[in-house]
C-alpha positions as CSV (number, residue, x, y, z in Angstrom):
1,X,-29.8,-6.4,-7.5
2,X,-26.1,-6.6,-8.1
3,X,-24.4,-5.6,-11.7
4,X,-21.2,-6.5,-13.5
5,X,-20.2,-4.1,-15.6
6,X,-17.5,-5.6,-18.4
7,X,-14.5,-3.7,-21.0
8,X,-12.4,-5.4,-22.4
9,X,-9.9,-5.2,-25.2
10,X,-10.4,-7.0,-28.8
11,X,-8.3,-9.6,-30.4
12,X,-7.2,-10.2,-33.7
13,X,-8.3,-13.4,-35.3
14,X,-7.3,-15.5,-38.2
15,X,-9.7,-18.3,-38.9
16,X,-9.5,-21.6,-40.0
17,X,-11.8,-20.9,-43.1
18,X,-9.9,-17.7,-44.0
19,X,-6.8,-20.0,-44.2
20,X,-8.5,-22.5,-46.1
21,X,-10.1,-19.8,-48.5
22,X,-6.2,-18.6,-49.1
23,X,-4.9,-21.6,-50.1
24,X,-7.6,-22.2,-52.5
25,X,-7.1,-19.2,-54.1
26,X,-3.7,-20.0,-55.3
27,X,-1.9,-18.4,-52.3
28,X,1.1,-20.5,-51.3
29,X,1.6,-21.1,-47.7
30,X,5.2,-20.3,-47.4
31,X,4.2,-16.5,-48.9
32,X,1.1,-16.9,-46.3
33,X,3.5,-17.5,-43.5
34,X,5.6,-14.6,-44.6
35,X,3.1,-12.2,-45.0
36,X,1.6,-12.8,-41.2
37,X,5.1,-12.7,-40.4
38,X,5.0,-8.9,-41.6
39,X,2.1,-8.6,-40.0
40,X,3.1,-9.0,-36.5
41,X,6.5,-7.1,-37.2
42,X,4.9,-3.8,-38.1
43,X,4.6,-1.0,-35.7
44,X,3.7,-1.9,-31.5
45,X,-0.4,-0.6,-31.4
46,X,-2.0,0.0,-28.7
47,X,-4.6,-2.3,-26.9
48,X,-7.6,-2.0,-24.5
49,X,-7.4,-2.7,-20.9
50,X,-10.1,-5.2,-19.2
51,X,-12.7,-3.9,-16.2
52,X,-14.9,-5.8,-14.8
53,X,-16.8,-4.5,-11.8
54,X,-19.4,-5.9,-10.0
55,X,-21.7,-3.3,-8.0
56,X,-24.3,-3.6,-5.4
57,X,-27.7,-1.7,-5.9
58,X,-27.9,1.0,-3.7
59,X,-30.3,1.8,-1.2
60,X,-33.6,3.7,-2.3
61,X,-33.4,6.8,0.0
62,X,-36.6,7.6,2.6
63,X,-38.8,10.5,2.6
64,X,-40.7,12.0,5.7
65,X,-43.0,14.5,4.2
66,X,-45.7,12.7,2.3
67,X,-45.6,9.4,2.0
68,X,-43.4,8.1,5.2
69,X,-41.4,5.9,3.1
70,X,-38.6,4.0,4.6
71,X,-35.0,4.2,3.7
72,X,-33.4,0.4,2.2
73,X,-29.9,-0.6,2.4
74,X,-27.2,-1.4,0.2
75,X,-26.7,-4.4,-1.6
76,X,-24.1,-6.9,-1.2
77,X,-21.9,-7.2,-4.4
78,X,-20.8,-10.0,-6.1
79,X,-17.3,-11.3,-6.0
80,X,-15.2,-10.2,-8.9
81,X,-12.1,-12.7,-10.5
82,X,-10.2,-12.2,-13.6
83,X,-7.1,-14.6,-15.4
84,X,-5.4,-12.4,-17.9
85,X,-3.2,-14.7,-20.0
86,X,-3.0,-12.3,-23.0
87,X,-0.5,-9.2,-23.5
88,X,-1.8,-5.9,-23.0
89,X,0.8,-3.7,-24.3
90,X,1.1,0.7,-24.4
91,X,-2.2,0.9,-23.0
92,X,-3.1,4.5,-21.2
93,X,-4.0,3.0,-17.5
94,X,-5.9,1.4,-16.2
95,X,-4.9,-2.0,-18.4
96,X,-6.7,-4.4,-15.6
97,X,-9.3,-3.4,-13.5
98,X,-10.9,-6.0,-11.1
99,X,-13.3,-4.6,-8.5
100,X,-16.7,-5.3,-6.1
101,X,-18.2,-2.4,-4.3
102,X,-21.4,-2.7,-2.0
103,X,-24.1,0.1,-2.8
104,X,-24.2,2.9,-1.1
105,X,-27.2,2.8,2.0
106,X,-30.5,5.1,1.6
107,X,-30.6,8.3,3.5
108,X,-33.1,10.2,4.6
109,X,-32.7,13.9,4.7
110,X,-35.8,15.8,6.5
111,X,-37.0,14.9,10.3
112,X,-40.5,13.3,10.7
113,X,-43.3,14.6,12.1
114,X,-44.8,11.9,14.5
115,X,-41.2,9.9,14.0
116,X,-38.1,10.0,12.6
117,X,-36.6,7.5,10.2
118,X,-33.0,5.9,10.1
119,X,-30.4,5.7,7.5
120,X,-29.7,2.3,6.5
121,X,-26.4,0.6,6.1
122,X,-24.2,0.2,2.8
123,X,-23.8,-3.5,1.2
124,X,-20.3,-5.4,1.6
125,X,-17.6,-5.3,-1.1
126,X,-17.8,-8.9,-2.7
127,X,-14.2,-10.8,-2.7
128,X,-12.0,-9.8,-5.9
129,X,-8.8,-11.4,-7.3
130,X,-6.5,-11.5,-10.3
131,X,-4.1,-13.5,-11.3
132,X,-1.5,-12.3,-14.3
133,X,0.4,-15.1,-16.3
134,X,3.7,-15.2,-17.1
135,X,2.6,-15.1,-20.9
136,X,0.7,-11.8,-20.0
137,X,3.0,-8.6,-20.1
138,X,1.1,-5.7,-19.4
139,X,2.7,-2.0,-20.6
140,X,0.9,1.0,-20.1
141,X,0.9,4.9,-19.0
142,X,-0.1,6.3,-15.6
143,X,-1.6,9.7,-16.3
144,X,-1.7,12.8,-14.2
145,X,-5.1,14.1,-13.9
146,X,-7.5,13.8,-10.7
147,X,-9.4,11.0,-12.6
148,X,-6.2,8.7,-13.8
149,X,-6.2,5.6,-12.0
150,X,-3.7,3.0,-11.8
151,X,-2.3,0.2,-14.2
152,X,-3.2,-2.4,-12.8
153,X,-6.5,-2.4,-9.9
154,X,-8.0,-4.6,-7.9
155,X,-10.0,-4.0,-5.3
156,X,-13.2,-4.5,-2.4
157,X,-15.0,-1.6,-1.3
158,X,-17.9,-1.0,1.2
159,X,-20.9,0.8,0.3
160,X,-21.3,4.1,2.5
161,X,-24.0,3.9,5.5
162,X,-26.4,6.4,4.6
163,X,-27.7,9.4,7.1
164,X,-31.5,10.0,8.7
165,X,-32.6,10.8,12.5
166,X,-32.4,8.7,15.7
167,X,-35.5,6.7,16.1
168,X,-37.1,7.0,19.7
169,X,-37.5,3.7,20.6
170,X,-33.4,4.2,20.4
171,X,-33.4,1.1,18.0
172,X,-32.3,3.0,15.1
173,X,-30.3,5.5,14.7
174,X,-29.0,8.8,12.0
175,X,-25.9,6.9,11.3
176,X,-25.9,4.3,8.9
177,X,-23.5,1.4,9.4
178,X,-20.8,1.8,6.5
179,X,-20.4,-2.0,4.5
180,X,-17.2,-4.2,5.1
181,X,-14.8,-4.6,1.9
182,X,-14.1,-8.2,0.9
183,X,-10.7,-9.9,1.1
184,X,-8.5,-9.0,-2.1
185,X,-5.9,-11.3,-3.7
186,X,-3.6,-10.6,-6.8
187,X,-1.0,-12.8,-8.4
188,X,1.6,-11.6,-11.0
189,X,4.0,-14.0,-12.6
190,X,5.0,-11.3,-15.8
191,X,6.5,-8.5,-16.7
192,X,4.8,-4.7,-16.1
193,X,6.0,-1.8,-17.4
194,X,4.9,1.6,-16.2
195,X,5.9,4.8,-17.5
196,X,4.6,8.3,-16.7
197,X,3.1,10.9,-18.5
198,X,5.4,13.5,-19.6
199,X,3.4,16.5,-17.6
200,X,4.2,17.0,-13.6
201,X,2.1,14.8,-11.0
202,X,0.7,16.5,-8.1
203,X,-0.6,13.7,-6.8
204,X,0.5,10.2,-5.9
205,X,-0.4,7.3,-8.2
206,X,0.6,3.8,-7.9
207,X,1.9,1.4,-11.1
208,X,-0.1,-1.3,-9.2
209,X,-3.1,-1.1,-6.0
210,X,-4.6,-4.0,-4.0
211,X,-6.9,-2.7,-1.6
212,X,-9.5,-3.4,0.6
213,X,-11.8,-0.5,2.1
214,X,-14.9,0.3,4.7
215,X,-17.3,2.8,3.5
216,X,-18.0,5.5,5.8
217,X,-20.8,5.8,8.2
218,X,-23.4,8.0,8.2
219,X,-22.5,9.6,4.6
220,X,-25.1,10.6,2.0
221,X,-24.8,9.3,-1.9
222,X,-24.4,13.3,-2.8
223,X,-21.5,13.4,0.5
224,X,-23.5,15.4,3.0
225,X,-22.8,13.9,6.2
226,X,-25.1,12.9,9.3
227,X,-26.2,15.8,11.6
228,X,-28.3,13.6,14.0
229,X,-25.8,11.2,15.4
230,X,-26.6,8.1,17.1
231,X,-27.2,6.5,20.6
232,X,-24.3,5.9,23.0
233,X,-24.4,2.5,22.9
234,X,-24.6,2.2,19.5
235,X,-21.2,4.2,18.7
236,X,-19.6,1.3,17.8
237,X,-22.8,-0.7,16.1
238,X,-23.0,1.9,13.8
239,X,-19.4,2.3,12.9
240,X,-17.4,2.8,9.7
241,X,-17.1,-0.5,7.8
242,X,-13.8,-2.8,8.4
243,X,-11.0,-3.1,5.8
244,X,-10.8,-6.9,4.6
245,X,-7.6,-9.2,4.2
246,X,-5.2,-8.3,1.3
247,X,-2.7,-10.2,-0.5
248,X,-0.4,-10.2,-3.0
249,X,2.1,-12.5,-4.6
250,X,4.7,-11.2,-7.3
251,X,6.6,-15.2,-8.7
252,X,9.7,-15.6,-10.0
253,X,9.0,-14.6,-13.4
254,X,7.6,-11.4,-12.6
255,X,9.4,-8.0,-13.5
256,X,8.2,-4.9,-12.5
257,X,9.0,-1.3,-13.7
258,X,8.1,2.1,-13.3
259,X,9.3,5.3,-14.0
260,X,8.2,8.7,-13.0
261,X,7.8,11.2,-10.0
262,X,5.3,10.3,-7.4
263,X,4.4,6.9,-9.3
264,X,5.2,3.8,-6.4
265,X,5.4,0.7,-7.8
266,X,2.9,-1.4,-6.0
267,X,0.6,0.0,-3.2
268,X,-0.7,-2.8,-0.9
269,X,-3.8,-1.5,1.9
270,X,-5.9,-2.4,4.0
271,X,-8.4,1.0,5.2
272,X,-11.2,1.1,7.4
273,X,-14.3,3.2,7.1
274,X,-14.7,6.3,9.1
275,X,-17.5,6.9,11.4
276,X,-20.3,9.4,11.1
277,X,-20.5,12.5,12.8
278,X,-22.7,14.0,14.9
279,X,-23.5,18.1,14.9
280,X,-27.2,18.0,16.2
281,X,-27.1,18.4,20.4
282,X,-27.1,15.5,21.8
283,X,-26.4,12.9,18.4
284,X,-22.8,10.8,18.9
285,X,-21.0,10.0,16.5
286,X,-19.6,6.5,15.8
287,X,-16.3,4.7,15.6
288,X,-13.9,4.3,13.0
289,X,-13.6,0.8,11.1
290,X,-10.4,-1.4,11.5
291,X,-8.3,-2.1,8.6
292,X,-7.4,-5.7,7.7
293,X,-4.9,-8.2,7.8
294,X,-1.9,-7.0,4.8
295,X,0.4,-9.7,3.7
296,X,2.8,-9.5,0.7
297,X,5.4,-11.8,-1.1
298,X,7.6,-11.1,-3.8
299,X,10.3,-13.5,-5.4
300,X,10.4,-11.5,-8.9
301,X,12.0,-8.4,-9.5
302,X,10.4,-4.6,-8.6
303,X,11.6,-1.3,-9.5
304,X,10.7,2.4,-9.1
305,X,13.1,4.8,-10.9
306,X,11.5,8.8,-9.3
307,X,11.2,10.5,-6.3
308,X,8.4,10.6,-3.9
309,X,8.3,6.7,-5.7
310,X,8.5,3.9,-2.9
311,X,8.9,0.4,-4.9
312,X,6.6,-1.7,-2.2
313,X,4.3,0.1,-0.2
314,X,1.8,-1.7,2.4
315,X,-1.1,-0.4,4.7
316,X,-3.5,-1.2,7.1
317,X,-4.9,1.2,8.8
318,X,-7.9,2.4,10.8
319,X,-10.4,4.4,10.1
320,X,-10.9,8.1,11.9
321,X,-13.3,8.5,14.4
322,X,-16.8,10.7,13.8
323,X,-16.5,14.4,15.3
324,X,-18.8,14.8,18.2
325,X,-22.0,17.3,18.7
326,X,-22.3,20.6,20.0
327,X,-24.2,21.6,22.6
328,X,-26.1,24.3,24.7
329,X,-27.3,23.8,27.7
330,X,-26.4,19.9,27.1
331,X,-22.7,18.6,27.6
332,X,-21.0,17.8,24.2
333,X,-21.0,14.8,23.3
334,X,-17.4,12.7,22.9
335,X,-15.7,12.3,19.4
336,X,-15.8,8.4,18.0
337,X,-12.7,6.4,18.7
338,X,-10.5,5.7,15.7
339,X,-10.1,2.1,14.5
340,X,-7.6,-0.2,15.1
341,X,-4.8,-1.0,12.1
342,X,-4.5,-5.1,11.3
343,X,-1.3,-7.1,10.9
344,X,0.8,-6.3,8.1
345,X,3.7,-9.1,7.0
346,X,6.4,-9.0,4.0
347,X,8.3,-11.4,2.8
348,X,11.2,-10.4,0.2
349,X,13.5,-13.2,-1.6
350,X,13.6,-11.5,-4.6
351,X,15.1,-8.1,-5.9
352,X,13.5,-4.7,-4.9
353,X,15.3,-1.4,-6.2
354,X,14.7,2.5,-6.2
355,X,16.1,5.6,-8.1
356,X,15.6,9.0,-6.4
357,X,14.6,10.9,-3.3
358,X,12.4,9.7,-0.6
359,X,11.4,6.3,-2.3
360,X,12.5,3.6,0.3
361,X,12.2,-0.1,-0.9
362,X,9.7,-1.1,1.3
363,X,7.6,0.9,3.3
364,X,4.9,-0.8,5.9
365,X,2.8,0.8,8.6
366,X,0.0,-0.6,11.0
367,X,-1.7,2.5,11.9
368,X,-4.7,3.3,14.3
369,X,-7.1,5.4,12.8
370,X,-7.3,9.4,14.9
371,X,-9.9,9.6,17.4
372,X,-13.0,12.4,16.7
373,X,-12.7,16.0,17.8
374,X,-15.5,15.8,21.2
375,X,-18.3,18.6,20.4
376,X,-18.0,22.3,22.3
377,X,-20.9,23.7,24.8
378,X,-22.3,27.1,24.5
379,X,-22.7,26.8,28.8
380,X,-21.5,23.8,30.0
381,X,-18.9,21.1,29.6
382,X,-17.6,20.3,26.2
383,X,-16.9,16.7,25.2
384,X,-13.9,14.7,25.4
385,X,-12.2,13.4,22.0
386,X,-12.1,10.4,21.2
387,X,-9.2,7.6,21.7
388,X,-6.7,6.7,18.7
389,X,-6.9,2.9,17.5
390,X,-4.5,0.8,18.4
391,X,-1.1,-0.4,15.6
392,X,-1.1,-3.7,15.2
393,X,1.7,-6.0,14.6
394,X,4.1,-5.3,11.3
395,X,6.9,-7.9,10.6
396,X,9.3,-8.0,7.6
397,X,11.6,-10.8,6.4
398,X,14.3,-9.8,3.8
399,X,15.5,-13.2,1.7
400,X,16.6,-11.0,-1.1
401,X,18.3,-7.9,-2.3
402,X,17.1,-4.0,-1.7
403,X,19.2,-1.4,-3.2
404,X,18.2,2.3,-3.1
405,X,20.4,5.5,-4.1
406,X,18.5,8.6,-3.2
407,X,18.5,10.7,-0.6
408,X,16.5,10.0,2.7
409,X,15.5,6.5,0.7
410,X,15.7,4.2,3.3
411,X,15.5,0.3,2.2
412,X,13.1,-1.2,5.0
413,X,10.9,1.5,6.9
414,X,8.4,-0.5,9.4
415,X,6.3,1.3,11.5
416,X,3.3,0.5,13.9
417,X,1.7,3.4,15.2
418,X,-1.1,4.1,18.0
419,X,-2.9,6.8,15.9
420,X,-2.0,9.8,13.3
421,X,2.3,10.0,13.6
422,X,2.8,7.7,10.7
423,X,5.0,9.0,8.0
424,X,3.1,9.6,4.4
425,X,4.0,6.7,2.5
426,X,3.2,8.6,-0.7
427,X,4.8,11.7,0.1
428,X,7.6,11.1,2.6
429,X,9.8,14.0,3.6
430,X,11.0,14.1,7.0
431,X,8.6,13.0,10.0
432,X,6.2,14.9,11.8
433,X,4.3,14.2,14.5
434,X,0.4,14.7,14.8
435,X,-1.6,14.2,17.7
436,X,-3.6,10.9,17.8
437,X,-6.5,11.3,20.0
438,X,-9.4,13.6,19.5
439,X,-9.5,17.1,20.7
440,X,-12.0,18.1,23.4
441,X,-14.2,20.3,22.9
442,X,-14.6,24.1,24.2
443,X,-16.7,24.4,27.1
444,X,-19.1,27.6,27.7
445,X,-19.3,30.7,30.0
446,X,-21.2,28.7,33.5
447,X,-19.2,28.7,36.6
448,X,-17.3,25.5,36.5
449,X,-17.6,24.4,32.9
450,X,-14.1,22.9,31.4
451,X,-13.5,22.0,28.2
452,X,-13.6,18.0,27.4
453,X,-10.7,15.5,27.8
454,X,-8.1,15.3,24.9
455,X,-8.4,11.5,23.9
456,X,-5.9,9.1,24.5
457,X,-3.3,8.1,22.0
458,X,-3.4,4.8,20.7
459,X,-0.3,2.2,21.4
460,X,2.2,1.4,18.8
461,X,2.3,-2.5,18.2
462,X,5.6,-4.9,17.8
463,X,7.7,-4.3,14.6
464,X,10.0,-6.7,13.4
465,X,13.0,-7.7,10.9
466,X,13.9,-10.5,10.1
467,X,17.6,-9.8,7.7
468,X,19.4,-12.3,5.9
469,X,20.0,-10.8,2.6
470,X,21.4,-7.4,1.2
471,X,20.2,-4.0,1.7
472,X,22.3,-1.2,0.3
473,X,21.9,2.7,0.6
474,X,23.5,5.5,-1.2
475,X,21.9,8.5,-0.3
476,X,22.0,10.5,2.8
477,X,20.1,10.0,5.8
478,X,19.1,6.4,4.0
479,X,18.6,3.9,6.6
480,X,19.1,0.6,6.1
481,X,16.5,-0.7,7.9
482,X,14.5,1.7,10.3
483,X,12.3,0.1,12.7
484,X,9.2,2.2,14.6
485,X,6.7,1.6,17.0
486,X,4.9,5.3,17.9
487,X,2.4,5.7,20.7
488,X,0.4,8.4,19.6
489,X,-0.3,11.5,20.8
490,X,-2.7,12.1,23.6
491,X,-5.5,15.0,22.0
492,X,-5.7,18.8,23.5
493,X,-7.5,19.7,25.9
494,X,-10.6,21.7,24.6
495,X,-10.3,25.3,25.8
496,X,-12.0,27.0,28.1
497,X,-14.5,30.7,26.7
498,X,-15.4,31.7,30.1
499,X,-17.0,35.8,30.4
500,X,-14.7,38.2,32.2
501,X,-16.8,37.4,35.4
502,X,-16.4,33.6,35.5
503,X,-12.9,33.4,33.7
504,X,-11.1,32.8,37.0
505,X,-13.2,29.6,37.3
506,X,-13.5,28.1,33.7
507,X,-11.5,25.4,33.2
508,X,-9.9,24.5,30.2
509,X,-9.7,20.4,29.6
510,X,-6.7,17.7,30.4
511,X,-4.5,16.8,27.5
512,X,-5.2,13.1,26.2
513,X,-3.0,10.7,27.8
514,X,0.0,9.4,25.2
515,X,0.0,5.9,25.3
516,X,3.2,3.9,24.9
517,X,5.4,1.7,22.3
518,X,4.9,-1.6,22.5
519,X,7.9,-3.2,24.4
């Protein structure tokens, strides 16, 4: 059964009857006007944000020792859509929280004795929007702790896939599907004011999040992951749930500010689930989910004023692959491949600004999620990692005006990468380059036993620009527009442990192939 939970803020009434009963009591209605006047002149106070949630039932998790119950999955939850038309003003964050998220999928934690018994997949986010009006100007407070969450939220997420043990009719497996989140919309057509609270940020919080996320595979509801794996060809069957479509829309009207280290104006993303692992000999693990299709339009006015604080920030990216199983006398097995990052479009014909170091104006990225480290061998051959997922394509038209001032604050960044090189949007300082593709794993002592395959990168996708407006930079190394499509990384090579006897003949594993920019 699916819940909604509801907060919301209370409003201040003045009835018709209380007016009436004023009048009769001798009160004129000049001095009545006068005094509410007062009233809504005195001092700014503080009002409650709005959350509404709706939330899939999880599953009921199995048991194996007495009374062979099986695992259930995760409930679908319901789709989620607010209006706000009313202020919300000084309010500590969140002001407006809109969300679905799937329930998490039953695990089952102890083999069977006659047969095993499966986890079970988590439910799909339900769809969520909100829409702000123009008459609704939300002002609030990000805070700093692990637990402060945005000013504004809306979001889809996918209920986890839970963990149990292959079946052996190879129908079932230890790695529970992770659920799908649903497409996410939000509108804004007023003004939102962020400011920060006055002790240091360690960690990156957005004025405003749209997102869309997979749950992971094979996970349990107390985040123990799967140990049994699941059947090669069901790697990608039971993979990470897929990130759903994302929008957002800022009109004319809207105006938004924020102010503070590490505080990004709006975050825009679209993640897929990662896939379960695999540790028992012989178990695979499974794939990464795909991230979703991101689009974005803005015709108002944005503004970040901190460093570390991008103004317009938009994902979509893949999930990472599961880690693959050790073995003994059996192989390894391979790591999962990562998923594959959706399309990601902007469109700016209004005014985007930053104030401070490393916060460009827009930064968007398609990335491929990294492929799985492939599992060692105490003896023989260790497995190969698995392959990066793929960028997809990103494309940004500029319209309007993007001014930035800090240094290395770049005003268009637009990246599509092939797995693991992408720059962090939330804490940008000068690139680095990871590998994409999965390690292979260590191989073992026996004559002729290499260490598995480094997996391939995964190919960068087309990136475009599309200029007709301004973009000024003040700082140094600011770009004006910077333009990136990365293949990434081919894995290592797992090494070789081979005795002094056999080291001569123990081979250590190829490097993962680096796949290419798109052309």
């Amino acid at each position: 059964m699916a819940s909604i939970e509801r907060r919301r803020g209370k409003r201040a009434e003045f009835s018709l009857n209380r007016l009436a009963a004023a009048l009769h009591g001798g009160i004129g209605l000049a001095a009545l006007l006068a005094s509410l006047g007062s009233m809504a002149a005195g001092p700014a106070r503080a009002d409650e944000g709005i959350s509404q949630v709706s939330r899939g039932a999880d599953g009921r998790d199995g048991e194996t020792a007495f009374t062979w119950s099986s695992a259930t999955e995760g409930k679908d939850a319901d789709p989620s859509a607010w209006t706000q038309s009313q202020p919300i003003r000084n309010v500590a964050s969140p002001a407006l929280e809109i969300g679905s998220v799937g329930g998490a999928g039953g695990s089952v934690h102890t083999k069977g004795v006659f047969h095993n018994l499966p986890g079970k997949p988590g439910g799909k986010g339900g769809a969520a929007s909100l829409s702000v009006a123009q008459s609704a100007e939300i002002s609030g407070v990000l805070g700093v702790s692990a637990q402060a969450r945005p000013l504004i939220r809306v979001f889809s997420v996918g209920g986890t896939g839970g963990l149990g043990y292959t079946s052996w009719t190879e129908s079932e497996s230890g790695i529970g599907r992770g659920g799908d989140g649903g497409p996410v919309s939000l509108n804004i057509a007023s003004r939102v004011t962020a400011t920060s609270d006055p002790a240091a940020r360690t960690r990156a919080l957005p004025a405003i999040q749209v997102l869309s996320q997979g749950g992971a595979a094979g996970v349990s509801k107390d985040g123990r992951r799967s140990a049994d794996g699941t059947y090669k060809d069901r790697v990608d069957t039971d993979r990470g749930g897929s990130g759903g479509d994302v929008s957002a829309t800022f009109d004319k009207s809207a105006s938004v500010g924020v102010t503070g280290a590490l505080a990004p104006a709006v975050s825009v993303s679209s993640l897929g689930g990662d896939g379960g692992h695999a540790s028992n000999s012989g178990g695979y693990p499974s794939n990464g989910g795909a991230g979703g299709a991101v689009d974005f339009a803005n015709w108002g006015t944005i503004a970040a004023n901190g460093s570390n604080s991008t103004a317009v920030i938009l994902q979509s990216a893949g999930g990472a692959g599961g880690g693959g199983a050790n073995g003994a006398f059996a192989a390894g097995t391979p790591g999962g491949r990562g998923g594959a990052g959706g399309v990601v479009k902007a469109l700016n014909g209004g005014t985007i600004a930053t104030r401070g170091d490393y916060s460009f104006g827009i930064m968007a990225q398609s990335v491929g999620g990294v492929g799985g480290s492939g599992g060692g061998a105490a003896f023989v051959d260790g497995g190969d990692g698995g392959g990066a997922g793929l960028g997809k394509l990103v494309s940004i038209t500029n319209y309007g005006t993007i001014t930035t001032t800090g240094a290395g604050s770049s005003g268009i960044v637009a990246q599509s990468v092939g797995g693991g090189s992408a720059l962090d949007a939330f804490y940008a300082t000068r690139p680095t380059v990871n590998q994409g593709g999965g390690s292979g794993g260590n191989s073992g002592i026996l004559l002729f036993a290499s260490g598995g395959t480094g997996g391939q990168g995964g190919v960068g996708g087309d990136v475009k620009a599309e200029h007709r407006g301004v973009i000024r930079t003040a700082g140094d190394a600011a770009h004006g527009v910077l333009l990136q499509s990365i293949g990434g990384g081919g894995g290592t090579g797992g090494a070789a442990s081979g005795s002094t006897a056999f080291l001569s003949v123990a081979l250590g594993g190829a490097g993962g192939v680096a796949a290419t920019a798109a052309k």
